[in-house]
N, C-alpha and C positions, 0 to 999 in steps of 0.2 A: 402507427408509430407506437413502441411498446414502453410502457410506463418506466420500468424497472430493469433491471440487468445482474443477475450474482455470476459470481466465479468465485473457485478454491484453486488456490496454489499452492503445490504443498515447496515449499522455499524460506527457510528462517526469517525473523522479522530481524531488522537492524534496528538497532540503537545510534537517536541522531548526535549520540554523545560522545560517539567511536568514529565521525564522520570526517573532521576537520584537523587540520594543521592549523593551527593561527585561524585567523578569520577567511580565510581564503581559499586553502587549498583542501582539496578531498585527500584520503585518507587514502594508501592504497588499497586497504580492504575495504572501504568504502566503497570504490570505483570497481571494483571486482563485484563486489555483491550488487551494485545496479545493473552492471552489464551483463550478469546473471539473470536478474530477474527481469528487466527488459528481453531477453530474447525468449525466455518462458513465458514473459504474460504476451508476447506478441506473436508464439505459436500455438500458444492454448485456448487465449480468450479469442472466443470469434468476434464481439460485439467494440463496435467505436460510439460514443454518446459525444456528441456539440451539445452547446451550449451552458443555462446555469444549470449545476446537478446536487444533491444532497450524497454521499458518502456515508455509507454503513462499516467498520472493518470491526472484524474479529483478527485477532492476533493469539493464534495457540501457541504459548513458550515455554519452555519447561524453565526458566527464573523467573516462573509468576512473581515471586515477593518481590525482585530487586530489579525490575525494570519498571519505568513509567511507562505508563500506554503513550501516554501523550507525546513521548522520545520516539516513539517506532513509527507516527503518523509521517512528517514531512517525507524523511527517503520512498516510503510510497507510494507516496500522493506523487513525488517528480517522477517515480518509475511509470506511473501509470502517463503521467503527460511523454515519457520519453516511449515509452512504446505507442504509443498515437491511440491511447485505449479514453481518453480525455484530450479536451485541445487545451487549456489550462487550469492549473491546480488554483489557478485567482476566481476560475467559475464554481468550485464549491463553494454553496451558501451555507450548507448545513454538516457536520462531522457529528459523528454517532461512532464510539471507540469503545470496544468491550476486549477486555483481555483474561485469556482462559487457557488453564492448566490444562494440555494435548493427552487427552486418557489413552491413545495408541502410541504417545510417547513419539509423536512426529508431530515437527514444530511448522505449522504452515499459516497462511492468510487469505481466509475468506471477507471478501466483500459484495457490496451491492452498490449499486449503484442507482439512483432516484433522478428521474428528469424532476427538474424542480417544476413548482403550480400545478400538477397534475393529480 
């Protein structure tokens, strides 16, 4: 069983700030950009992890100054449970979030992904 798992997508990060209506409903561009990235991360990334896991993301954006890393985390973390690349976003233990200006000037998100105690 292997420790670790990364993947790069290259797919803009979303701000979970643009995500909601009221408290309830998604966003149409919200709902577009998961079902985006759902079908990308579920034809690109070969790897499924169970269990509790630790989360690595890198988010390259070209509004480095004016987005919070911390805003771009939730809509990923559900895409990765909605494409079955995680069984739930309640089993990470651990978030490690780095946000960095894309020097090719393409906005994408690399992660890793940690079985956790290993």
């Amino acid at each position: 069983m292997k420790k670790s798992y990364s993947a790069i997508v290259e797919y803009p990060p979303f701000s979970i700030n643009k995500a909601w209506q009221g408290r309830r409903f998604m966003t149409p561009e919200y709902k577009k950009w998961r079902a985006g990235l759902k079908e990308m991360l579920e034809n690109e990334v070969e790897f499924r992890v169970d269990g509790w896991i630790e989360l690595e993301i890198n988010f390259y954006v070209k509004q480095f100054g004016r987005l919070d890393g911390d805003n771009l985390v939730k809509g990923f973390a559900d895409s990765l449970v909605d494409a079955g690349i995680i069984e739930d976003d309640r089993k990470i233990v651990h978030y490690s979030i780095w946000k960095h200006k894309p020097k090719d000037g393409k906005e994408k998100i690399k992660f890793e992904i940690k079985r956790y105690g290993y």
